[in-house]
MIFILO-60766 format. One record per residue (C-alpha): residue number from 1; residue in three letters; y, z, x. Coordinates in pm, whole numbers. Layout:
<atoms>
NUM, ALA, Y, Z, X
...
</atoms>
This chain:
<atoms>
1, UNK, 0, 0, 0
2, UNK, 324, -82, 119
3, UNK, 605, 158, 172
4, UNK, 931, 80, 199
5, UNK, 1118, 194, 524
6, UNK, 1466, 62, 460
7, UNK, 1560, -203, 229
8, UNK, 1377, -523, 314
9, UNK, 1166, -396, 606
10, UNK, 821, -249, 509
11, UNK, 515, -87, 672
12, UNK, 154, -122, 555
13, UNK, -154, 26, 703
14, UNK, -313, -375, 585
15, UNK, -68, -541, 716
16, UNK, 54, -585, 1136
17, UNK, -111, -256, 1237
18, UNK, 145, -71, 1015
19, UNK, 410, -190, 1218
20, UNK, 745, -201, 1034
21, UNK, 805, -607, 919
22, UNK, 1037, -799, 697
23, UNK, 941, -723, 365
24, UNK, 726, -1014, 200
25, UNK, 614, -1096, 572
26, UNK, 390, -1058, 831
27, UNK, 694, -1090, 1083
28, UNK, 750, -749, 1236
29, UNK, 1105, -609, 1299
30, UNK, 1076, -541, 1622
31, UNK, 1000, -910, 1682
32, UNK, 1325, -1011, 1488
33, UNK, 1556, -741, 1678
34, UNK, 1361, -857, 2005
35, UNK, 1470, -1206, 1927
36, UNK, 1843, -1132, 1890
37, UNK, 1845, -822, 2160
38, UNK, 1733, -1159, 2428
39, UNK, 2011, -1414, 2303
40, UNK, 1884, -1561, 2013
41, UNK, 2144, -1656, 1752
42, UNK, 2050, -1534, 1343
43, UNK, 2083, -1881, 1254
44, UNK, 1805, -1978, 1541
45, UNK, 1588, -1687, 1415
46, UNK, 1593, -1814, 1059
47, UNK, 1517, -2161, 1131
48, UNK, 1204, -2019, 1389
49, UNK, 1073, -1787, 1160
50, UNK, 1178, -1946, 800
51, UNK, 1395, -1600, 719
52, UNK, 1697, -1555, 547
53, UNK, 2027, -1407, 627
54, UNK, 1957, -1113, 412
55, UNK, 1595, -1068, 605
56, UNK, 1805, -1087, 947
57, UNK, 1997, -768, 796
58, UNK, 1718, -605, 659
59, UNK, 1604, -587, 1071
60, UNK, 1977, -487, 1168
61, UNK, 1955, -224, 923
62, UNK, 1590, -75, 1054
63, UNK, 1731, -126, 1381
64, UNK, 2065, 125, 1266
65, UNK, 1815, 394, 1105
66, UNK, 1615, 423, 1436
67, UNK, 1888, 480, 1619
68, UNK, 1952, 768, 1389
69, UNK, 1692, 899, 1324
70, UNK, 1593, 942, 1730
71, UNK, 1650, 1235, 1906
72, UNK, 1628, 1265, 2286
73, UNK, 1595, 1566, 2473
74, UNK, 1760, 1564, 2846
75, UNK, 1624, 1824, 3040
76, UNK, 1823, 2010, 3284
77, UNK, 1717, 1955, 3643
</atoms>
């Protein structure tokens, strides 16, 4: 069963491991952020992975809620 992580990006035990993807896919996230994190324009990741704008935000907007969400702790040395 799918569960929704953030709007448009969902994880499923069935589907990609359980890896977080763009919901309706089998694309993962991580592969879409990846993508744009190396130079990759949005418009170049839509045409490559037949996405939409709104599916290219849907990563952007996993990608913000990690970054929340994470907490590192520096040790003092």
């Amino acid at each position: 069963m799918a569960v929704e992580v953030v709007p448009g990006v969902t994880a499923d035990a069935e589907v990609a491991f359980g890896k977080p993807v763009i919901a309706g896919t089998r694309i993962p996230a991580a592969k879409v952020l990846s993508q744009l994190a190396g130079g990759m324009s949005a418009d170049e990741i839509q045409a490559e992975y037949d996405l939409t704008p709104a599916q290219i935000q849907a990563a952007l907007r996993y990608a913000a809620w990690l970054a929340e969400h994470e907490v590192i702790r520096a040790h003092a040395g």
